[in-house]
N, C-alpha and C positions, 0 to 999 in steps of 0.2 A: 443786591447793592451794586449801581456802577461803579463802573472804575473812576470816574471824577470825582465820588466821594471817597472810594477804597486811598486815592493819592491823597485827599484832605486829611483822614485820620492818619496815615503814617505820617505826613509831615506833622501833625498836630502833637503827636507822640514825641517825636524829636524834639522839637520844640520844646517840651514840658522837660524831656531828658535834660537840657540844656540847663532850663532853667533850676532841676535839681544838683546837676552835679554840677553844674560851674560854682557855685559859693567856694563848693570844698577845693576846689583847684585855685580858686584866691586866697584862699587863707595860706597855702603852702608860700613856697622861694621860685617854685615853677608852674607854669601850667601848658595845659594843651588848650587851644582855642582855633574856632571857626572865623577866618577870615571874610568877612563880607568884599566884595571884587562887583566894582561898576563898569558895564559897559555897555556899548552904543546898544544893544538888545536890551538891554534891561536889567535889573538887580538878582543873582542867583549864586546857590552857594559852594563855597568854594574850601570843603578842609584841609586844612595845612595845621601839620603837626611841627612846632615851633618850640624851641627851649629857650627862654629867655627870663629876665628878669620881672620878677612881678610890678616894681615900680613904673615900668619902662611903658605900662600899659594897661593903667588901671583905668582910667577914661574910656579906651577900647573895649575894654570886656563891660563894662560898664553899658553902656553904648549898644555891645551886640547883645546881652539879657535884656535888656530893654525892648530893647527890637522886638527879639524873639519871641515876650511875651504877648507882644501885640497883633502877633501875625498870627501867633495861634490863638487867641481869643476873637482874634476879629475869626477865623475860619472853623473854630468852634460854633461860633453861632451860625453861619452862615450852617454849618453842618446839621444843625439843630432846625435849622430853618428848612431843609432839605427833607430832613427825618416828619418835621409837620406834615408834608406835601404828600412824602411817597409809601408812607406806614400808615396802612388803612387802620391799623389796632389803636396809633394814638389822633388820627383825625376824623372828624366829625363832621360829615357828608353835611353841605350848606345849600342850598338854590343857586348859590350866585356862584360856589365853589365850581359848579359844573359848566360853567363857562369860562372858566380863569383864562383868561389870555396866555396864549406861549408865545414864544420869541417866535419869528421872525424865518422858522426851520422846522423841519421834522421832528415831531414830537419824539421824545424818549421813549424807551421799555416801559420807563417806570411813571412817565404823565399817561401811557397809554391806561397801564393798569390802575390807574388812580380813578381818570377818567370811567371806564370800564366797570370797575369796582362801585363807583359811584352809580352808576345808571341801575346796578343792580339792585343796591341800596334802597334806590329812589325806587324800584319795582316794587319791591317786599315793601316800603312803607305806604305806600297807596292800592296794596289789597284794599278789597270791598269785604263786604259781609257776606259769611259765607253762607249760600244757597239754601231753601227745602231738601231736605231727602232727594223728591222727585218734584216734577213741575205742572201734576194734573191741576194742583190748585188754582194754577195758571191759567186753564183752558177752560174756556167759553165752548162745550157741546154742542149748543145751539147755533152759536155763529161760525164757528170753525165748520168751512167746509174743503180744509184741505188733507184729502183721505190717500191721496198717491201723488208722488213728485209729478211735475208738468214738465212736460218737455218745452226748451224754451223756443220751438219752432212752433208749438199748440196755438194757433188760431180760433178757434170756432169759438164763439161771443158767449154759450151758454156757460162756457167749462171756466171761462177766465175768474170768475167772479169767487172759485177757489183762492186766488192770489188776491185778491182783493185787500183795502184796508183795513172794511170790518170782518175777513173771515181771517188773515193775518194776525189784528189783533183781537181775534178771540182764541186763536190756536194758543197765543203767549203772550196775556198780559200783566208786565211787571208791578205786582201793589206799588204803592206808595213808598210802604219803609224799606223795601228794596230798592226800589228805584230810587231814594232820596241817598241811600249811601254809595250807589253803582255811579250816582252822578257827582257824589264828591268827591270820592276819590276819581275817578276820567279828569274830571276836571284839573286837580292837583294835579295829576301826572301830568296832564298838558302844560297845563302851564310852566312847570317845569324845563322840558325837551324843548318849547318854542323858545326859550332863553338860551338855545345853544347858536353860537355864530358858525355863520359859514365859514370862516377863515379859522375858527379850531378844529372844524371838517376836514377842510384842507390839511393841516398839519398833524390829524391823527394817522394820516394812511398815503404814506409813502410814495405807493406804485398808481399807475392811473388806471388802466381797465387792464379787466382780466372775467375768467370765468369761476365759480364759487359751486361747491359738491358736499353735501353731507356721503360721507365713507361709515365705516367701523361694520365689520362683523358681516353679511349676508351685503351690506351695498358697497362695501367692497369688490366683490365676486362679482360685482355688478359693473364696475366701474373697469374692472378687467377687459370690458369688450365696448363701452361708452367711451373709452379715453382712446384706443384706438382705432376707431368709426371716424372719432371728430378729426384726429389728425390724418386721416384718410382722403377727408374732403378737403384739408390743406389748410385747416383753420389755426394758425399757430398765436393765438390767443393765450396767454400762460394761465394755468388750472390755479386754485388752492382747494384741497379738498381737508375738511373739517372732521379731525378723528376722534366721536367722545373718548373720554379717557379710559372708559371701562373697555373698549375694544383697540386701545393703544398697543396694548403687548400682542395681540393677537395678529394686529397689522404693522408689524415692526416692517418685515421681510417685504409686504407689499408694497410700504411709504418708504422705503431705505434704497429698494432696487428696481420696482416696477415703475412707480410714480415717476422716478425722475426723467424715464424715457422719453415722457412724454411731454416735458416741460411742464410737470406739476410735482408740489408737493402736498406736507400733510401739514397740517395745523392743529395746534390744542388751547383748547380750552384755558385748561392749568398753568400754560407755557406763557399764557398772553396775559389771562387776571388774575389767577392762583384760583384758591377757593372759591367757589360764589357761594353766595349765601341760599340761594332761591332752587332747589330740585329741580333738574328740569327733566322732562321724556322724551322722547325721538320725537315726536311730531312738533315740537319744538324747539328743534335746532339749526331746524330753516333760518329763520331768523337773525339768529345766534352765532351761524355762520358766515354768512352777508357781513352783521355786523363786525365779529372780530378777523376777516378778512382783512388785506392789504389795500386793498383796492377801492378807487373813488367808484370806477363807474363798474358795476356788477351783472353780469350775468348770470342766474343763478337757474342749473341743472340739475330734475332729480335725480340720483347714479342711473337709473332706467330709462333715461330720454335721451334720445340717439338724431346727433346731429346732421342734416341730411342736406348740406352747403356749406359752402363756405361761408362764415360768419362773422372776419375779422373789421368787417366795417361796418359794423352795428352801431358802434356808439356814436356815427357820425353822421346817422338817419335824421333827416328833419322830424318826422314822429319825435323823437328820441329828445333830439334836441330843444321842442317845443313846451316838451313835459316832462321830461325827468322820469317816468316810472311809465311800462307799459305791460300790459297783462293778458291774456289768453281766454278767452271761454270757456264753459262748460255747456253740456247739456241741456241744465236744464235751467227752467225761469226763478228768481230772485223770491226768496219767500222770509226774507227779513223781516223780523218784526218789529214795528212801530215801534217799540218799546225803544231797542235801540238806537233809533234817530232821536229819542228823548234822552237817554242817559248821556249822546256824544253832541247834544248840542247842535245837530242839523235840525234845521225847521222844514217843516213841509206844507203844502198849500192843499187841501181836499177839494177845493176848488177849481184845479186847474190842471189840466190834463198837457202835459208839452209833447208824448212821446209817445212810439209803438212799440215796444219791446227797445231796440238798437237805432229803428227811425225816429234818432230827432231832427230830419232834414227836412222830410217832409211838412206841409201847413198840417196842424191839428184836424182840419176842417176838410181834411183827404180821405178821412176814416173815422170821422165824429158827427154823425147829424146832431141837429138840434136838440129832438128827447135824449140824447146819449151823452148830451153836455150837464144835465141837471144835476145840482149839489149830490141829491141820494142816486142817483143812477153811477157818479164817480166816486161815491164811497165805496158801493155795494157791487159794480159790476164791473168796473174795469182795475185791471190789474193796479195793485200801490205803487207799484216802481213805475209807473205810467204816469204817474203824476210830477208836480215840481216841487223837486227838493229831495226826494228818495235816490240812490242810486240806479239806475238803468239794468233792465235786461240785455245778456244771459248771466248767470251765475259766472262766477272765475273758477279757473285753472291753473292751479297753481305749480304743476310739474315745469315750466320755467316762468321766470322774471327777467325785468332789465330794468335796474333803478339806478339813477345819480344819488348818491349819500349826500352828494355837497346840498344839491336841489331839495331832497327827502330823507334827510335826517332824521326829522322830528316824524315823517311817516312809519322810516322804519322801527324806530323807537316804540309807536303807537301800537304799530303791529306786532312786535315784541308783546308788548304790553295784552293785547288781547291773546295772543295763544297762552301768556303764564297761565292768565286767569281763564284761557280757554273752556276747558271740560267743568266746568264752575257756572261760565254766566255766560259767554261772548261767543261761543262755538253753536248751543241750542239755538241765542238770540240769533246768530245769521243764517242759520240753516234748519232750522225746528226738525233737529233731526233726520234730517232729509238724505240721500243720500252724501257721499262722500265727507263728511262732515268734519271738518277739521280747518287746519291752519290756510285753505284754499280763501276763502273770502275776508282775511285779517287786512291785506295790505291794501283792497280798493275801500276799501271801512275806514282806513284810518288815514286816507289819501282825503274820502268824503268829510269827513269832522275836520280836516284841520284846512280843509278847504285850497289843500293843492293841485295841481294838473295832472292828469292822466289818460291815458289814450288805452282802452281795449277793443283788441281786435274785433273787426264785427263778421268777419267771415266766421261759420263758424266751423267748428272742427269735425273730423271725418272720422268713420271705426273701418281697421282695417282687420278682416275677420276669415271666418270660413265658415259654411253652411253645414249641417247634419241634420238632424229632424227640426234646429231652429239654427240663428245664427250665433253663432260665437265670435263676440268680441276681442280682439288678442294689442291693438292698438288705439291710440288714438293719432290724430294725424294734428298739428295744430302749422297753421300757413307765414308766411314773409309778413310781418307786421306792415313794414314800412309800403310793399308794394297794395296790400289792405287798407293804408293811410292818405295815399296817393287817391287812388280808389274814392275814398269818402270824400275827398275834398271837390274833386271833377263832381261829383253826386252834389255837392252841396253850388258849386257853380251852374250846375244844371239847374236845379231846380231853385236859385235863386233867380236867375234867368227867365224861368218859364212858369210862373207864381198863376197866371190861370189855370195853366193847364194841370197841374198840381195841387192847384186848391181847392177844386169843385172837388164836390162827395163823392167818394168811388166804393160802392154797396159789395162790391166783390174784391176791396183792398185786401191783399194777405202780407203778415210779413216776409214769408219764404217767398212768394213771387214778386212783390210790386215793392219789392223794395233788395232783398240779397240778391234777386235773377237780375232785376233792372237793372241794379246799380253796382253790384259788386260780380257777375257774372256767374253767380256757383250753379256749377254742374257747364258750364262750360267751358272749351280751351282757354279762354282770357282770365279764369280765377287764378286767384293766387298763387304761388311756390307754395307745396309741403316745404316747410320751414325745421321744425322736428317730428319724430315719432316715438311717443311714449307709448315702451312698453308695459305698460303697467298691469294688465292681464297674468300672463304666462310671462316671467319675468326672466330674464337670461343664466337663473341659476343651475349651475348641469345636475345639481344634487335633487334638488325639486323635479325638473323638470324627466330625469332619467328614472326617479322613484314614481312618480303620479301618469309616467309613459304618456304626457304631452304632447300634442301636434299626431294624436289616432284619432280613429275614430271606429268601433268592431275590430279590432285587434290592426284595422288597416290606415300607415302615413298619409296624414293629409297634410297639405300646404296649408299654415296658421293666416300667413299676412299676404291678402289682397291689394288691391289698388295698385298696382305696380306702372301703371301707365300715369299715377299721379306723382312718381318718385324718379319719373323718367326710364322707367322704364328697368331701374337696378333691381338687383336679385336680395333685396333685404334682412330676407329670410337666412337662404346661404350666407352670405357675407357675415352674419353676427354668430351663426354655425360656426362657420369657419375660423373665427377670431377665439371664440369657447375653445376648438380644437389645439390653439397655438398657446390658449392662457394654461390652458387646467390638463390635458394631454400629452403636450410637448415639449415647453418650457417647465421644466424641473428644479427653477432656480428661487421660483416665489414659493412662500408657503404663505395660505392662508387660512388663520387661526378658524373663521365662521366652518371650511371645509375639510379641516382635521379633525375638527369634531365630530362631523357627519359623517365622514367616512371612516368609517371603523376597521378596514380591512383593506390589503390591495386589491383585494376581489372585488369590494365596491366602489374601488377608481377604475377600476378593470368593465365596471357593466355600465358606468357614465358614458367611461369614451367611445364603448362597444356603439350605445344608443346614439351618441354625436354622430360619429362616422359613420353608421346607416342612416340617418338622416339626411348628411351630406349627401350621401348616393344617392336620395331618393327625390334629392332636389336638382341633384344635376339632370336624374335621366327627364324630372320630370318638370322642365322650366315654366 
């Protein structure tokens, strides 16, 4: 309860006092009475304890119960009217209630949680129907011919026709009576969330940009050496990091005395809406936290993605500014199923081919003859994301974001919306299981259906590794959006410029060369800034990483993270060593609940820091 209401009910109380015990001070020879006193501010009360004759001022008392019953009836209701708004117990979530207009100011606690409370509402009412068991029933044998993820640099014309429309939707096609409820309820919930204004955007969130962290428990320990990496590179961007509630007590010590160093705090869940109604799981709090963050315009890092620039002027990239939401690649190529361009409402053309993977700059007619235009040649052998209307190659990455909430509201909402129902319908639908499967392809999905703007990166991202009998991956590397941005637009002036020389058939077109070398330079000096590097391999926990004796190889230290002449040349490795040495070694002042657990003895904080600091050594001697 605010204080603006906590002051309504005690004056409301007095008031009623008044009204009880003044009779009985009239009927007496004397009474006590409240002087009502006007002045140039306004009318407020003033008691004064008076002995006087009851005649002398029976109009007066008269006069002030009068009053008084009206101030507290009128601020009873108004009280009552308050209680409608902010007690989710007695109000009843409406369409139009989730747009109510606020004044003119920052929303309250309690409009936030109202607000909040309502979107979750509106989640849990437009579930679909729940799923088969499993989803062979779904799969076309015959047509499905996608047997291993494709890498989204795979070229060669025989292999595409995996990704294709008809081998796509044979791997997962949704019947009818699924698909008739997965499209009713999408439906409802859109229509919903596009009813929210941007001006109640504005006024649910305070602060204007900032960075956003899911914490609690192991991404804690994690955030121990992410939080001071990024203010390393001087990025003083203010943090919120998102602490489920179950790992609250555990990270009291870490959000109370670590966090703050570094101009970050912690957030809850329970602190912002109370209750929610809807279970949620880790992989679903990405969202979750974006949303009940402070912040209009968001940057959102996983605890294991390590800032490698300075980044305080992101939100002020024309990228940025053009679209509101920018996203990252993946690996590998786009293997969505049909299905889901029908439940969300995107149409798409089998007809028409606009694109190559990432090149839609190029003329179609660059890398399409004649027979490779035909209706069944574009069902059956060129990829579906190649076509118009489908979402673009490469797959997303979702280890960071940068969304405007004012801009993408109703995207983030959407996307909300597909991880609840994720492992149910909406995670299969965009990645048929394919690797990394999860909350990564939710936010350009629901960017695509509600048909707002988005820019992902087209360079694509690097693995930063170390070789033994094969390679070991230990990083991802993903690049400077905006200088990526820059990049495509010169690419798109060129070749609007030089429309012959572009548009004759070229028999030997490949994405990786005649279009990333040409136009975006990778693989030489002019590509992009490493921008972040996600460690998501070998993740910077000393408890893991000291127990499973990490970064060997036959009992001998190897250096995990290559490319160093892409990061300028820093020593990445050591430096996040070295941050482990000062979080979990040295500083004795944090306790963190995830590594109290694990560690069972001093003996096993004893063999962590032992492994840290010969690492260190074995990186110094060996740069």
């Amino acid at each position: 309860m605010n204080i603006y209401v906590q002051v309504n009910l005690a004056y409301i109380r007095f008031s009623l006092f008044l009204l009880l015990v003044d009779p009985l001070y009239l009927c007496g020879n004397k009474c006590c009475y409240s002087k009502y006193v006007f002045t140039k501010r306004g009318m407020w009360m003033n008691p004064k304890f008076l002995l006087r004759p009851y005649s002398n001022f029976f109009l007066k008392r008269t006069l002030t119960i009068c009053l008084s019953a009206l101030l507290a009836l009128l601020l009873l209701y108004q009280f009552n009217q308050e209680t409608v708004i902010t007690n989710p117990s007695v109000w009843v979530p409406q369409k139009d209630e989730l747009q109510r207009p606020l004044e003119s100011r920052t929303a309250t606690p309690n409009e936030r949680r109202v607000f909040f409370r309502n979107i979750f509402t509106t989640l849990k009412n437009a579930k679909p129907r729940d799923p088969p068991e499993d989803f062979t029933a779904f799969k076309d044998e015959a047509r499905c011919k996608l047997r291993d993820p494709m890498f989204a640099s795979d070229g060669e014309r025989e292999k595409l026709e995996a990704v294709s429309y008809d081998s796509l939707d044979g791997c997962m096609h949704v019947p009818d009576q699924y698909l008739e409820s997965l499209t009713k309820m999408h439906t409802k919930f859109v229509g919903t969330i596009k009813s929210i204004s941007s001006s109640t955007v504005r006024q649910l969130y305070p602060e204007d940009s900032g960075i956003v962290a899911v914490g609690g428990g192991r991404y804690s320990v994690l955030l121990a050496t992410m939080l001071p990496k990024l203010r390393k590179n001087c990025t003083s961007l203010p943090v919120e990091i998102f602490i489920p509630d179950e790992d609250a007590a555990g990270d009291a010590s870490f959000c109370q005395v670590f966090a703050p160093r570094y101009n970050a705090k912690c957030i809850y869940a329970k602190a912002i809406v109370g209750k929610i109604d809807i279970k949620l799981e880790r992989f679903q709090y990405k969202p979750v936290a974006i949303l009940l963050s402070s912040f209009k315009n968001v940057l959102f890092l996983d605890a294991d993605n390590y800032v490698m620039k300075n980044i305080d002027k992101i939100f002020s990239a024309e990228s940025y500014h053009d679209t509101g939401l920018i996203i990252w690649p993946d690996i590998w190529k786009r293997c969505t199923s049909p299905s889901f361009y029908k439940i969300a409402g995107i149409n798409f053309d089998l007809t028409k081919r606009v694109r190559w993977g990432g090149d839609e700059i190029s003329p179609v007619s660059r890398y399409t003859s004649a027979e490779q235009n035909s209706p069944e040649y574009l069902k059956t052998k060129v990829p579906f994301h190649d076509l118009d209307g489908p979402m673009p190659d490469s797959s997303s990455e979702s280890g960071q974001l940068l969304i405007n909430k004012v801009k993408h509201m109703d995207t983030l909402l959407l996307a909300l919306y597909y991880n609840v129902y994720g492992k149910q319908w909406y995670f299969p639908l965009a990645s048929q299981r394919g690797p990394g499967e999860g909350d990564k392809e939710s936010y350009i999905s629901a960017a695509y259906a509600l048909k707002k703007p988005v820019y992902q990166v087209k360079t694509p991202l690097e693995f930063s590794g170390y070789f033994t009998d094969e390679f070991n991956g230990v990083g991802l590397l993903q690049h400077d959006f905006e200088q990526d941005y820059q990049l495509y637009k010169k690419a798109e002036e060129l070749v609007a410029a030089n429309q012959i020389r572009y548009g004759f058939y070229d028999p030997e077109y490949t994405y990786s060369s005649s279009f990333l070398k040409e136009f975006f330079h990778v693989g030489e000096s002019a590509h992009s800034d490493v921008m972040f590097i996600h460690a998501s391999f070998f993740k910077f926990d000393p408890w893991e990483l000291s127990q499973n004796e990490r970064f060997t190889y036959r009992g001998k230290q190897v250096r995990g993270f290559s490319l160093r002449d892409r990061i300028n040349g820093e020593d990445f490795e050591l430096e996040v060593f070295e941050l482990m040495k000062e979080a979990f070694c040295i500083d004795k002042t944090v306790k963190y609940g995830y590594l109290e657990k694990k560690f069972k003895s001093k003996e096993d904080w004893e063999k962590a820091c032992s492994y840290i600091d010969k690492h260190i050594v074995f990186l110094k001697r060996n740069p």
